[in-house]
BAFI-3210 file (N, C-alpha, C; in Angstrom, 3 decimals, decimal comma, padded with zeros to 6 digits):
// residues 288
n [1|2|3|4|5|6|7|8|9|10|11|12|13|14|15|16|17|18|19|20|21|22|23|24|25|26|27|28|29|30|31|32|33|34|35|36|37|38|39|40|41|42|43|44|45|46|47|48|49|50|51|52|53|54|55|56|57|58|59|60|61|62|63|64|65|66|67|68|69|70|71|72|73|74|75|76|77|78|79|80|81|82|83|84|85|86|87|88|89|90|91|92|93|94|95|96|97|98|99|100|101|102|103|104|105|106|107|108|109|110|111|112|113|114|115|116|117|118|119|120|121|122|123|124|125|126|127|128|129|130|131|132|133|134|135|136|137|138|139|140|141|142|143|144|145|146|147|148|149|150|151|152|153|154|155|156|157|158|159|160|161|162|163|164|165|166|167|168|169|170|171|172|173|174|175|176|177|178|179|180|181|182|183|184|185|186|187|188|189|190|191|192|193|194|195|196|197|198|199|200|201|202|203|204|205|206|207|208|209|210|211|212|213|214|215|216|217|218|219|220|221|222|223|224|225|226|227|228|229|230|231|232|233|234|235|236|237|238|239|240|241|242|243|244|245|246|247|248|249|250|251|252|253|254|255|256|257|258|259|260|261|262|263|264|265|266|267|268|269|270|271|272|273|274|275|276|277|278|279|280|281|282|283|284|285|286|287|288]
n.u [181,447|182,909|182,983|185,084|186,212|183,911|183,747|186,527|186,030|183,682|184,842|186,766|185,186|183,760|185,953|186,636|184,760|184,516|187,228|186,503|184,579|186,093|187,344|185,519|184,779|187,002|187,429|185,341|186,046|187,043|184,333|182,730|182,973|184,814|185,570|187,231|187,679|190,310|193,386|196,002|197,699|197,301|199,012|201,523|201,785|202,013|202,925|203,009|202,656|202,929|199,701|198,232|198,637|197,658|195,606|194,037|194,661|193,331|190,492|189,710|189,772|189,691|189,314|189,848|189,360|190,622|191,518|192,369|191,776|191,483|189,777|188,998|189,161|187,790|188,095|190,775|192,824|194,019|192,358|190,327|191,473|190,939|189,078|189,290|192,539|193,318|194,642|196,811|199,055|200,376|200,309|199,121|198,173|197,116|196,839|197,656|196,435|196,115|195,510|194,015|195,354|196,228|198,015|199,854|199,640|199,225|199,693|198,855|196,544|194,685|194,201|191,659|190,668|189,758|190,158|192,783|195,338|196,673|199,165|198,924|200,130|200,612|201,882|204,168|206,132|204,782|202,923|200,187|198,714|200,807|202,389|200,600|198,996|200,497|201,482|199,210|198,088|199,778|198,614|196,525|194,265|191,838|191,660|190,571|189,374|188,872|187,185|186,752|184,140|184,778|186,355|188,823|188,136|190,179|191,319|193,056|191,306|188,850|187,087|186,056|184,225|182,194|179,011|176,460|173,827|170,142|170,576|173,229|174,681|177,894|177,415|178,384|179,158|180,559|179,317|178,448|177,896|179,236|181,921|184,405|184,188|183,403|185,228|187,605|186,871|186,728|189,342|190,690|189,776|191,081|193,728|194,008|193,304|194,726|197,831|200,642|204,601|207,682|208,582|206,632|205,053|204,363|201,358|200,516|198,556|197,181|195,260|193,371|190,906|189,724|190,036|190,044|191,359|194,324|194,168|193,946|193,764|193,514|192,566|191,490|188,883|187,394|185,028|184,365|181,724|182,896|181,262|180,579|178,674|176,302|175,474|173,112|169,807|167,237|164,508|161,465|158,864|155,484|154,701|155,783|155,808|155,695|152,472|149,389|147,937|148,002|149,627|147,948|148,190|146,072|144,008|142,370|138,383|137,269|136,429|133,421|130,137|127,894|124,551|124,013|121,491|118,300|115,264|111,952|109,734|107,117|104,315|101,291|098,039|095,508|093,181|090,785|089,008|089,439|091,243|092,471|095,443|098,713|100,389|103,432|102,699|103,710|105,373|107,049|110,631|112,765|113,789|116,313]
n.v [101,889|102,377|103,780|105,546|106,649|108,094|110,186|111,334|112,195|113,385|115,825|116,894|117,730|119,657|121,587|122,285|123,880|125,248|127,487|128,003|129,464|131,508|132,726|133,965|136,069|137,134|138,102|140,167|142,361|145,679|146,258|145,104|144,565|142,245|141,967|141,436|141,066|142,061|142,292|143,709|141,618|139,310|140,390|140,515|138,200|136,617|137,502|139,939|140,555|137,662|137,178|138,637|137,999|135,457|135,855|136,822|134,909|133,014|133,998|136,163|138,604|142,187|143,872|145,467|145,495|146,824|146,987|148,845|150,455|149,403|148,483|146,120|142,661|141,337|142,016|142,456|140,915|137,503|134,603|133,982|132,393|128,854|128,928|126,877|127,466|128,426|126,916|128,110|130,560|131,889|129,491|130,628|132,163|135,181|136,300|138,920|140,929|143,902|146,437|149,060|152,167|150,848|151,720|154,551|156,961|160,606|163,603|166,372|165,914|165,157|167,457|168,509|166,698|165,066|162,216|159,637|159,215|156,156|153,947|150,886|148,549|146,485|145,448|147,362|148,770|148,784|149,616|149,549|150,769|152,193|149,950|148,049|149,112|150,466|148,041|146,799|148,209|148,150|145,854|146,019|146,509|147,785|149,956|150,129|152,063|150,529|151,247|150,389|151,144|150,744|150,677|150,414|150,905|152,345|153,643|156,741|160,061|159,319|158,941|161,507|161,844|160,071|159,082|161,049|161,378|162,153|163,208|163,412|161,071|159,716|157,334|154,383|154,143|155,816|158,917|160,161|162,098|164,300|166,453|165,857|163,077|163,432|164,432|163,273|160,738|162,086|163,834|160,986|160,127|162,010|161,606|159,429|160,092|162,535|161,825|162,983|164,091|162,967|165,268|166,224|168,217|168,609|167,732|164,786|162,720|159,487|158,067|156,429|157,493|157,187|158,098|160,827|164,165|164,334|166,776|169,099|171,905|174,950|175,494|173,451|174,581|173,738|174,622|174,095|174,247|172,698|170,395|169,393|167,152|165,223|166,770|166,372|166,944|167,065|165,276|165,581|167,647|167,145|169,551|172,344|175,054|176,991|176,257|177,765|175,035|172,735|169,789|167,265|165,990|162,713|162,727|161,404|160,981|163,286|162,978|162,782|162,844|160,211|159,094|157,431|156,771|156,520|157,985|156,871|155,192|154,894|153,522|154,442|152,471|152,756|153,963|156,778|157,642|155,904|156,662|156,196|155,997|156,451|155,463|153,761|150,060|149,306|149,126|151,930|152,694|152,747|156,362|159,090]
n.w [-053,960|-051,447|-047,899|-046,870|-049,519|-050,593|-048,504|-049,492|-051,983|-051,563|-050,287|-051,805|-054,193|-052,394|-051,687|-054,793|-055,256|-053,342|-053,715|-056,100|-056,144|-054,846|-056,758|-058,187|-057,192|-056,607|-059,095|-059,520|-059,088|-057,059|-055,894|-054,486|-051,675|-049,112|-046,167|-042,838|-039,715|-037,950|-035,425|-033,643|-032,628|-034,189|-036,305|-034,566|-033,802|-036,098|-037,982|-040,449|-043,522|-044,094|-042,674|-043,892|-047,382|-046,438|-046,480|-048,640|-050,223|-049,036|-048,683|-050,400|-049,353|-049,572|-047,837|-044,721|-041,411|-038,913|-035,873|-033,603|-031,939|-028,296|-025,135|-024,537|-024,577|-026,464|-028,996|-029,369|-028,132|-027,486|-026,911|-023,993|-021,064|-020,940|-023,049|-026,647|-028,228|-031,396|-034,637|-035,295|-034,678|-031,496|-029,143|-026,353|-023,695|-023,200|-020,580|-018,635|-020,041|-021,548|-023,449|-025,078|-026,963|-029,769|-031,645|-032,422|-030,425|-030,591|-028,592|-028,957|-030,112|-028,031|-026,375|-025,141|-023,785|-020,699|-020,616|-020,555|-023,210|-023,915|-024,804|-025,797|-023,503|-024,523|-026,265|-026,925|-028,681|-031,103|-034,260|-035,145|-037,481|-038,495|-039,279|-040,719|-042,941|-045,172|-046,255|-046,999|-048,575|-050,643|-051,707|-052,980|-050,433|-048,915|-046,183|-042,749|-040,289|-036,859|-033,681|-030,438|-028,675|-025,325|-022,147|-019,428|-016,215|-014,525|-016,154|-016,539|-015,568|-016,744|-014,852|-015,375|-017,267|-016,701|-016,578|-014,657|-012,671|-011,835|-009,476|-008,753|-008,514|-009,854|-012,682|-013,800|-016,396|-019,168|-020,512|-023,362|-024,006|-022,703|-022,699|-022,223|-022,938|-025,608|-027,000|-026,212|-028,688|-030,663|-030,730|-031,134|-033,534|-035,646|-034,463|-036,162|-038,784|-039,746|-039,589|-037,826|-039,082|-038,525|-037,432|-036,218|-036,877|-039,703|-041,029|-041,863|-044,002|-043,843|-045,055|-046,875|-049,028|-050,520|-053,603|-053,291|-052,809|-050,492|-048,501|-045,894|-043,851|-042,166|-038,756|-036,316|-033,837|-030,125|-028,617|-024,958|-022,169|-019,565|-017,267|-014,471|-014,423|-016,502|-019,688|-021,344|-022,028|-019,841|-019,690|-020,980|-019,003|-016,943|-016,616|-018,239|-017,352|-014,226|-012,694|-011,554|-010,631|-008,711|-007,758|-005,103|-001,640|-001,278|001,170|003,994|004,661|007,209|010,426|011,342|012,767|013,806|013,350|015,726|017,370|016,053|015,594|016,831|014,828|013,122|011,246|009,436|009,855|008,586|006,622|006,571|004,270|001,562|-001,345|-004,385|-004,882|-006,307|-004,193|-002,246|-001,510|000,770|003,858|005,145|005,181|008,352|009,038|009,140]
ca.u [182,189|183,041|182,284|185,992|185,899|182,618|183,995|187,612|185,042|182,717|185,701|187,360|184,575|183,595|187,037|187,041|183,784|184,901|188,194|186,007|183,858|186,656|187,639|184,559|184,658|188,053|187,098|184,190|187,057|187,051|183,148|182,018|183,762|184,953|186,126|187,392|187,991|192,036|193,819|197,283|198,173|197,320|199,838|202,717|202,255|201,851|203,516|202,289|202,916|202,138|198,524|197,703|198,550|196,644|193,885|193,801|194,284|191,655|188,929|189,716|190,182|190,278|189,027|190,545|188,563|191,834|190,923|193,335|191,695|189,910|190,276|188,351|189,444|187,239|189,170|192,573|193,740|193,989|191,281|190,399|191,833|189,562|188,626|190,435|193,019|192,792|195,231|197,443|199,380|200,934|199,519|199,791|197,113|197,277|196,326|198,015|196,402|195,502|194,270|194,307|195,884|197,864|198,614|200,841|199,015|200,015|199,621|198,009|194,900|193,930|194,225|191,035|189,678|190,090|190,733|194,496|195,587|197,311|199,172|198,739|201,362|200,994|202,925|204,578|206,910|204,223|201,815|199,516|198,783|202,179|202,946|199,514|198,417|201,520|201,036|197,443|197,927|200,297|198,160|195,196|193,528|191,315|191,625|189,123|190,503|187,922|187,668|185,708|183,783|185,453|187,239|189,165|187,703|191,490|192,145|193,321|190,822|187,727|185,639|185,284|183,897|180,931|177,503|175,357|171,959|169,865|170,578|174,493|175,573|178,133|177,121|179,413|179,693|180,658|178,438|178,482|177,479|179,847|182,836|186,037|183,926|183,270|186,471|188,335|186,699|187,502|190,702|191,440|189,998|192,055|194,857|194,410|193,067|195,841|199,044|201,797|205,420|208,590|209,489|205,523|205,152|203,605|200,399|200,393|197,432|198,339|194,454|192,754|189,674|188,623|190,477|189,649|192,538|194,985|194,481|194,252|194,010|193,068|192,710|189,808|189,057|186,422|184,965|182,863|182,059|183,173|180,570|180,598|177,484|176,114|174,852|172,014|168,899|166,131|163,577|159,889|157,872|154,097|154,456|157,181|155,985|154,718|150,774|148,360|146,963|149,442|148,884|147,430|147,823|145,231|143,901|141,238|137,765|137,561|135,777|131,841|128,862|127,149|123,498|123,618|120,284|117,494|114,460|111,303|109,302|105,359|103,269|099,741|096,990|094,141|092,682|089,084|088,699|089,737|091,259|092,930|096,548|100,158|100,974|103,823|102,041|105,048|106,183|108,212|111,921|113,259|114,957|117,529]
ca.v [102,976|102,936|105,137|106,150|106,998|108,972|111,176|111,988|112,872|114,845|116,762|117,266|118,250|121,035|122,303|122,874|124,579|126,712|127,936|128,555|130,848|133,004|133,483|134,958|137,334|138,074|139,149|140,839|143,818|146,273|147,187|144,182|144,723|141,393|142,427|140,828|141,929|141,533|143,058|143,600|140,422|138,602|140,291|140,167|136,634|135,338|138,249|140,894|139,723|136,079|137,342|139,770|136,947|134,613|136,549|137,318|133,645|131,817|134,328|136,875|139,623|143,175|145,345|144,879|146,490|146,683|146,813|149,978|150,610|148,938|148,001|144,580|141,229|140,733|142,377|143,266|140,392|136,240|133,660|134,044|131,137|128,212|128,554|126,551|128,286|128,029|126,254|129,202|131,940|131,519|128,798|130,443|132,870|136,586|136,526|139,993|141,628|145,501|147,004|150,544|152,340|149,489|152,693|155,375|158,337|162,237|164,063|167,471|165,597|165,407|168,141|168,994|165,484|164,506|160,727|159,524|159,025|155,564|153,480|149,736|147,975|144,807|145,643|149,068|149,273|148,540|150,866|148,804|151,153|152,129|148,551|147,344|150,323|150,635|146,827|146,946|149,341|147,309|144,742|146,680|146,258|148,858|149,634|150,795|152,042|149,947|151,135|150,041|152,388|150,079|151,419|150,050|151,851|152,917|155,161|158,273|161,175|158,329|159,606|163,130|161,311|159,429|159,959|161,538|160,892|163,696|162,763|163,845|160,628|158,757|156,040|153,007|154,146|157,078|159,358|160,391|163,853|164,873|167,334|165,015|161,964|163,926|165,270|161,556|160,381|163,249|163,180|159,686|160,002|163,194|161,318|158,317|160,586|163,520|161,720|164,286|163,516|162,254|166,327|166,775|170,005|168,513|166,843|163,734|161,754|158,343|156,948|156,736|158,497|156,219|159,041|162,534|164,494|164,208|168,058|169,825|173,655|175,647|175,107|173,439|174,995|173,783|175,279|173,047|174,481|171,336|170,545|167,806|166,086|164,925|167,917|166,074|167,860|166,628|164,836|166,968|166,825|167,115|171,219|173,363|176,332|176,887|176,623|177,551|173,975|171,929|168,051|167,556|164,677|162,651|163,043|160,321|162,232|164,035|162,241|163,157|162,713|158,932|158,747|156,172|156,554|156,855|158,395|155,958|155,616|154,265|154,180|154,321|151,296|152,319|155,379|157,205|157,548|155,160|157,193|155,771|156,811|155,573|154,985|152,357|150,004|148,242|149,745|152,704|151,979|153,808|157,328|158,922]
ca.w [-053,318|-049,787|-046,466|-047,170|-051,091|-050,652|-047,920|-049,891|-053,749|-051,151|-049,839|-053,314|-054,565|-051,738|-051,990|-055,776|-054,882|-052,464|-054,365|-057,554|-055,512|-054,346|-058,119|-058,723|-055,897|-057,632|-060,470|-059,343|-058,819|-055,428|-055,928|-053,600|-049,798|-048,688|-045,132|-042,063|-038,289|-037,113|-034,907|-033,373|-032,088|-035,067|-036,867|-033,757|-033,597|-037,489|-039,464|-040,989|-044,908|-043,818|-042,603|-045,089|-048,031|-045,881|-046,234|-049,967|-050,939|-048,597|-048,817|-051,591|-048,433|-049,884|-046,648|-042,791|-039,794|-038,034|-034,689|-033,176|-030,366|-027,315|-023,582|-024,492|-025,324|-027,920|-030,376|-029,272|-027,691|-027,673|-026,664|-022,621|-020,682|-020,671|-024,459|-026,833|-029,449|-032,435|-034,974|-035,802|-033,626|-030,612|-028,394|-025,027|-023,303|-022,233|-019,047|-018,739|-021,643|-021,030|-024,195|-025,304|-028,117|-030,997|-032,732|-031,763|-030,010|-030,451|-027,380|-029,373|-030,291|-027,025|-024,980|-024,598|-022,741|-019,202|-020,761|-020,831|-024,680|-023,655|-025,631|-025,160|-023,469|-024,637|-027,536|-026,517|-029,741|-032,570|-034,466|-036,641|-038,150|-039,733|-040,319|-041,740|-043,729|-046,427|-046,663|-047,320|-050,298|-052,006|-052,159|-053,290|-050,130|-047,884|-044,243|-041,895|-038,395|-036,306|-032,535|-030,083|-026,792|-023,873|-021,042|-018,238|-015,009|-014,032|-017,109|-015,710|-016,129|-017,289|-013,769|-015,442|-018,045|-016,081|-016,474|-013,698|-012,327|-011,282|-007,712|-008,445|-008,529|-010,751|-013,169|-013,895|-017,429|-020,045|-021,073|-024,617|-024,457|-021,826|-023,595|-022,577|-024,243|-027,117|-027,561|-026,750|-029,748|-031,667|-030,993|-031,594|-035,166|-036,093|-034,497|-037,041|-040,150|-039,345|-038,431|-037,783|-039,444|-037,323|-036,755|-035,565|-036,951|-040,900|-041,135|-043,158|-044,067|-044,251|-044,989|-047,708|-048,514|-052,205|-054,351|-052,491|-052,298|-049,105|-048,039|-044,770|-043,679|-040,618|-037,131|-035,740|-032,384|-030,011|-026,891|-024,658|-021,007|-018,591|-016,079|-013,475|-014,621|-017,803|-020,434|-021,852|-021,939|-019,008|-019,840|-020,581|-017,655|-017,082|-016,499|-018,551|-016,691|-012,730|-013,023|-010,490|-010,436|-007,780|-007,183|-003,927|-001,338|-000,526|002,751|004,177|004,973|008,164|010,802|011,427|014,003|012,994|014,139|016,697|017,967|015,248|016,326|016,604|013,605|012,840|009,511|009,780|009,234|008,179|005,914|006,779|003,208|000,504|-001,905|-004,735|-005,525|-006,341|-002,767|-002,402|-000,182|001,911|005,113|004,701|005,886|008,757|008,220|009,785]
c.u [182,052|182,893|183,845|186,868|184,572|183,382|184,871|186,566|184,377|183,896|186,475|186,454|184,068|184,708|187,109|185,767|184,116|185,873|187,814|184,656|184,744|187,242|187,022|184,577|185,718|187,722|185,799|184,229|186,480|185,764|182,564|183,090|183,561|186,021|186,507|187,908|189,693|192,480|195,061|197,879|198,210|199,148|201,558|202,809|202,793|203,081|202,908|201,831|202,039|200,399|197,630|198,028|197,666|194,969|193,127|193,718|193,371|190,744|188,825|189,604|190,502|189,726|189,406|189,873|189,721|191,269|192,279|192,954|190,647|190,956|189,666|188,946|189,153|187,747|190,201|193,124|193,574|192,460|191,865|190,948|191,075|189,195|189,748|191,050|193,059|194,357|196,597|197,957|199,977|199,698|199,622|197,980|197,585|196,899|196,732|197,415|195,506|194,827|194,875|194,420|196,917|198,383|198,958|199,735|199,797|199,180|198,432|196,700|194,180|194,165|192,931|190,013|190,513|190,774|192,109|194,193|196,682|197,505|199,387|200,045|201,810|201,812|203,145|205,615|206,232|203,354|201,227|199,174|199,993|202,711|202,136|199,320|199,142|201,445|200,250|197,704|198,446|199,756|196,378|193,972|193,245|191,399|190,845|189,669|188,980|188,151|186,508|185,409|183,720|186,551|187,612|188,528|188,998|192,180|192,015|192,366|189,535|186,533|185,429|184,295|182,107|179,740|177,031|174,276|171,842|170,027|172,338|175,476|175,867|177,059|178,338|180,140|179,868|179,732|178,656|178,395|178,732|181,103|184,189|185,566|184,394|184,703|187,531|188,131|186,614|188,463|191,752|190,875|190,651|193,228|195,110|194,353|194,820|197,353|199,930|202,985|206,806|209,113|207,783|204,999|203,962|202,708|200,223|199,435|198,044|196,921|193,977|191,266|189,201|188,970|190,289|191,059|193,166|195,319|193,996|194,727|193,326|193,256|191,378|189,783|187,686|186,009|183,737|183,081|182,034|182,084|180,570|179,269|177,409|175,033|173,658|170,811|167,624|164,921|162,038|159,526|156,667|153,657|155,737|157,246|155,328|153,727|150,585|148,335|148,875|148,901|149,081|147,668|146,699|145,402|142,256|139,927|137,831|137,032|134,447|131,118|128,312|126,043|123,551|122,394|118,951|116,156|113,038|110,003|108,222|104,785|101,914|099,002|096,000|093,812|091,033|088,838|089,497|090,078|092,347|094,393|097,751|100,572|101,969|102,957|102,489|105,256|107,135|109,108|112,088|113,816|115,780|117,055]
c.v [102,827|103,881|106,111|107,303|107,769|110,120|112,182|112,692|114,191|116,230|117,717|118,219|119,677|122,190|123,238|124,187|125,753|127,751|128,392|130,068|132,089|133,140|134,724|136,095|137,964|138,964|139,974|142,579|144,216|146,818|146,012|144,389|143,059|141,634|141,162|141,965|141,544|142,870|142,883|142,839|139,322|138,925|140,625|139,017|136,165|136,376|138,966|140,723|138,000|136,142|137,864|138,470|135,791|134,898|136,698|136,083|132,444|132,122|135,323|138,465|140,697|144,701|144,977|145,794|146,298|147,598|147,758|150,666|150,191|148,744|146,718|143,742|140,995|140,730|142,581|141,884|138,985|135,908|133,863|132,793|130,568|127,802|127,791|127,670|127,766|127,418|127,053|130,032|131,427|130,537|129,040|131,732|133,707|136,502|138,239|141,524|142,834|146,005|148,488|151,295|151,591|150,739|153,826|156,679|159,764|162,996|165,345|167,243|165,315|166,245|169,057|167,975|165,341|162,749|160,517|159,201|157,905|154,513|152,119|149,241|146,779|144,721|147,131|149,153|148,887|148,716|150,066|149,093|151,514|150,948|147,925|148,381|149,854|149,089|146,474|146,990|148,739|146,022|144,531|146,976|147,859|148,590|150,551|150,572|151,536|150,311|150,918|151,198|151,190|150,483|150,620|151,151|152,617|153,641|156,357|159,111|160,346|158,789|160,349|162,627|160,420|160,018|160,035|161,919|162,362|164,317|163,479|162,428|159,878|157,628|154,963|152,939|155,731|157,507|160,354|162,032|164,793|165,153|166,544|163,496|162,302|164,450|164,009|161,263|161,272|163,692|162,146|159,549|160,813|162,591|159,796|158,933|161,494|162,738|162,605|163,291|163,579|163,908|166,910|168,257|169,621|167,340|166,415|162,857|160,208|157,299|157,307|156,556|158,030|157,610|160,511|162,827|164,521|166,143|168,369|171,304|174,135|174,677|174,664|173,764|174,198|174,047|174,405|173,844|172,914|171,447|169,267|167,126|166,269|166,097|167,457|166,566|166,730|166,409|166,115|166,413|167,805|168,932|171,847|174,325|176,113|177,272|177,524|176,089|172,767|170,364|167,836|166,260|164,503|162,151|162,109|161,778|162,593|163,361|162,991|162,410|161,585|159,361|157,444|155,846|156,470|156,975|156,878|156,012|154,878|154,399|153,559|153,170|151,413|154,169|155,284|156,749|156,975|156,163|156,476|156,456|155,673|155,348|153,970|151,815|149,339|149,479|150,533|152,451|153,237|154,907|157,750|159,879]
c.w [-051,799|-048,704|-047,062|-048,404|-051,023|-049,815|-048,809|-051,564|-052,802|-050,753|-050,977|-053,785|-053,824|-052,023|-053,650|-055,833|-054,241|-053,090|-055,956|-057,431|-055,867|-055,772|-058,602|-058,122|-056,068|-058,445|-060,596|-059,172|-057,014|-055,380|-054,649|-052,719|-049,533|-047,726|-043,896|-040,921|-037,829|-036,334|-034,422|-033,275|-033,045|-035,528|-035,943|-033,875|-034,691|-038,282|-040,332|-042,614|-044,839|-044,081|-043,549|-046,743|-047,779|-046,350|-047,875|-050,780|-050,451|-048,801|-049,695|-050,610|-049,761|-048,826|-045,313|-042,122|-038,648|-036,350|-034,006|-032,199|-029,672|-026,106|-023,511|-025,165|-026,456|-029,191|-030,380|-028,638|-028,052|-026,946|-025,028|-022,534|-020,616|-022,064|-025,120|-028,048|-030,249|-032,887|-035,647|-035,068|-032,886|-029,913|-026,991|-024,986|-023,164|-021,348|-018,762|-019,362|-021,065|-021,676|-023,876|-026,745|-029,210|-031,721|-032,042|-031,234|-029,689|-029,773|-027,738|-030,083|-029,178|-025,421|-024,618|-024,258|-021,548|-019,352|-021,420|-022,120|-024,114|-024,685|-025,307|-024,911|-023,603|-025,819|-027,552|-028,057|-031,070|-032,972|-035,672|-037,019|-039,316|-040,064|-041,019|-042,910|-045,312|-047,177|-047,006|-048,581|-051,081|-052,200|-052,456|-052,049|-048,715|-046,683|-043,612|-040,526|-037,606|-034,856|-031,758|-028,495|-025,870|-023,262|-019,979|-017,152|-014,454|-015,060|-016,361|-016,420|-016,848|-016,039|-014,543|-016,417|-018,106|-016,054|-015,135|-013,430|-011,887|-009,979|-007,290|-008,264|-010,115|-010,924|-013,603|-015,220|-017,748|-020,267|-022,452|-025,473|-023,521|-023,109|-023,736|-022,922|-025,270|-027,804|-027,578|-027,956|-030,485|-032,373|-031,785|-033,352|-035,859|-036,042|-035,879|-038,369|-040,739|-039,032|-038,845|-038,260|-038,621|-036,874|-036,153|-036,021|-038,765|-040,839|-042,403|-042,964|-044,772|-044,485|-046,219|-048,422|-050,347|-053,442|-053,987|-052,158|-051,006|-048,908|-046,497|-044,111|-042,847|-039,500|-036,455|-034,407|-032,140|-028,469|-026,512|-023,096|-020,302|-017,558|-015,568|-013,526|-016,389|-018,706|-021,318|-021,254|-020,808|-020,116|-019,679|-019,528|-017,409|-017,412|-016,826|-017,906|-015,057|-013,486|-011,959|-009,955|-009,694|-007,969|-005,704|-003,227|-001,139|000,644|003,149|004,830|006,827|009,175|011,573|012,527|013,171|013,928|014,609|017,431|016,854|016,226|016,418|015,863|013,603|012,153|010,289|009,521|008,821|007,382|006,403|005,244|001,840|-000,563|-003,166|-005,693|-005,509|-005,446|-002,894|-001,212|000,726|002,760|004,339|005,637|006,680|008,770|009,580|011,133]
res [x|x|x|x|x|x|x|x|x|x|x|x|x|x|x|x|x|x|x|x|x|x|x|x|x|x|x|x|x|x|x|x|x|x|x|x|x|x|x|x|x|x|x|x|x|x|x|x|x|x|x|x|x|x|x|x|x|x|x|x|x|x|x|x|x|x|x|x|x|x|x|x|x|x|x|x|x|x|x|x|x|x|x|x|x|x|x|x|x|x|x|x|x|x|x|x|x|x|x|x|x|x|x|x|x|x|x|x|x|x|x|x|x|x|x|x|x|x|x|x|x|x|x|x|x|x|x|x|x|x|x|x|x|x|x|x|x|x|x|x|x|x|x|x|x|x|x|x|x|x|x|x|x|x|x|x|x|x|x|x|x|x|x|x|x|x|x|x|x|x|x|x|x|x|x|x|x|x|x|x|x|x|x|x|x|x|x|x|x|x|x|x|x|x|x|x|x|x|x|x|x|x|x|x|x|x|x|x|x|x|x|x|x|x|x|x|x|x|x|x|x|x|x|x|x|x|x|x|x|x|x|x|x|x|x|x|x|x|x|x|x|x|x|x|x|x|x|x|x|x|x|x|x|x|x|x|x|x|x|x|x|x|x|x|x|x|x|x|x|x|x|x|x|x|x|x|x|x|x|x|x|x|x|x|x|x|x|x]
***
């Protein structure tokens, strides 16, 4: 057997390997999650059908982390310039690429954040959600709205948003506790759970929740007071209450009288009477 004939058996053989796997993982039914990450651009470039088939006959795909909102590359857009692309898709770069909302945003899920509800404009006419979703289902497979916490610094209404030191100033990022965070991401999952129908007025659930009925009733209200710094609770510190007991500087000691002169000092030589006691018997040292 040859270098050439060994490679094409080893290859054969991996292959039937690999393709006898994903049987099993077939028939293993929808109790094992065999997921993958995609996002918008996949299915602008390849095709929505194309991808979604793709997916079900290379790796036995039955869950998508559809990637529906970010301001980062990582997931929303192509390979930076520089890297190479891969063997599939368009072969060109974004250089351009903004990021945001891939899925349509309704205005009454967020009116109570300071952060714009923007919808990406790298594909301004296409909601991957309403074109992946319905496609999903008919092909047994689950979707999981995947979004990621990245922000462009130039979203409108993203300062109010900034955490603040105790000093009063901005930080560089979001802070999590602040009310038009909390209420952004609030929003944006109401707006994907909740979507409203083309007259806006009837809420239709368009996700699905593993057999739990598609219901919906009342009004969720929520009151947050707005404050220009971050509402997270201070750190304990050494004294919850005023003591008595302060902390003190220190202060070097005071400065004092040195004996510079010592007086002049003489031990005796000789005893009348011999008397025998503990005496030390060395010279006593000068005193002060």
């Amino acid at each position: 057997m040859n270098r050439r004939e060994f490679i094409g058996m080893s290859g054969a053989a991996a292959g039937a390997a690999m393709f006898g796997s994903i049987a099993g993982l077939e028939a293993q039914g929808s109790s094992t999650t065999i997921g993958i990450q995609v996002g918008a651009v996949s299915f602008v470039d390849e095709g929505t059908d194309r991808v979604l088939d793709a997916f079900q006959e290379m790796a036995a795909i039955n869950t998508l982390f559809l990637a529906t909102f970010t301001y980062g590359r990582g997931i929303g857009g192509r390979q930076p310039r520089g890297s190479v692309l891969p063997d599939h898709g368009k072969q060109e770069y974004d250089d351009d690429y903004h990021g945001g909302n891939f899925a349509t945003p309704h205005a009454q899920y967020y009116r109570n954040t300071s952060i714009a509800h923007e919808k990406a404009p790298d594909h301004p006419d296409y909601d991957v959600i309403a074109d992946v979703l319905p496609r999903a289902h008919q092909r047994g497979m689950r979707v999981i709205c995947w979004f990621e916490d990245v922000f462009r610094r130039d979203v409108s209404g993203l300062d109010q948003a900034f955490e603040v030191d105790v000093q009063g100033r901005p930080a560089p990022r979001v802070c999590y506790r602040n009310p038009n965070t909390l209420n952004f991401w609030l929003g944006l999952t109401e707006d994907y759970i909740i979507r409203p129908a083309s007259d806006e007025t009837t809420p239709v659930s368009l996700i699905d929740f593993h057999g739990c009925p598609k219901t919906a009733a009342g009004t969720v209200l929520r009151l947050f007071e707005l404050l220009p710094s971050c509402p997270a609770p201070l750190e304990p510190q050494q004294y919850r209450l005023p003591v008595r007991a302060r902390p003190q500087v220190w202060r070097k000691p005071a400065s004092m009288l040195r004996n510079t002169r010592p007086p002049v000092t003489a031990v005796g030589t000789s005893l009348s009477v011999v008397v025998p006691s503990p005496i030390w018997p060395f010279s006593l040292s000068p005193q002060q």
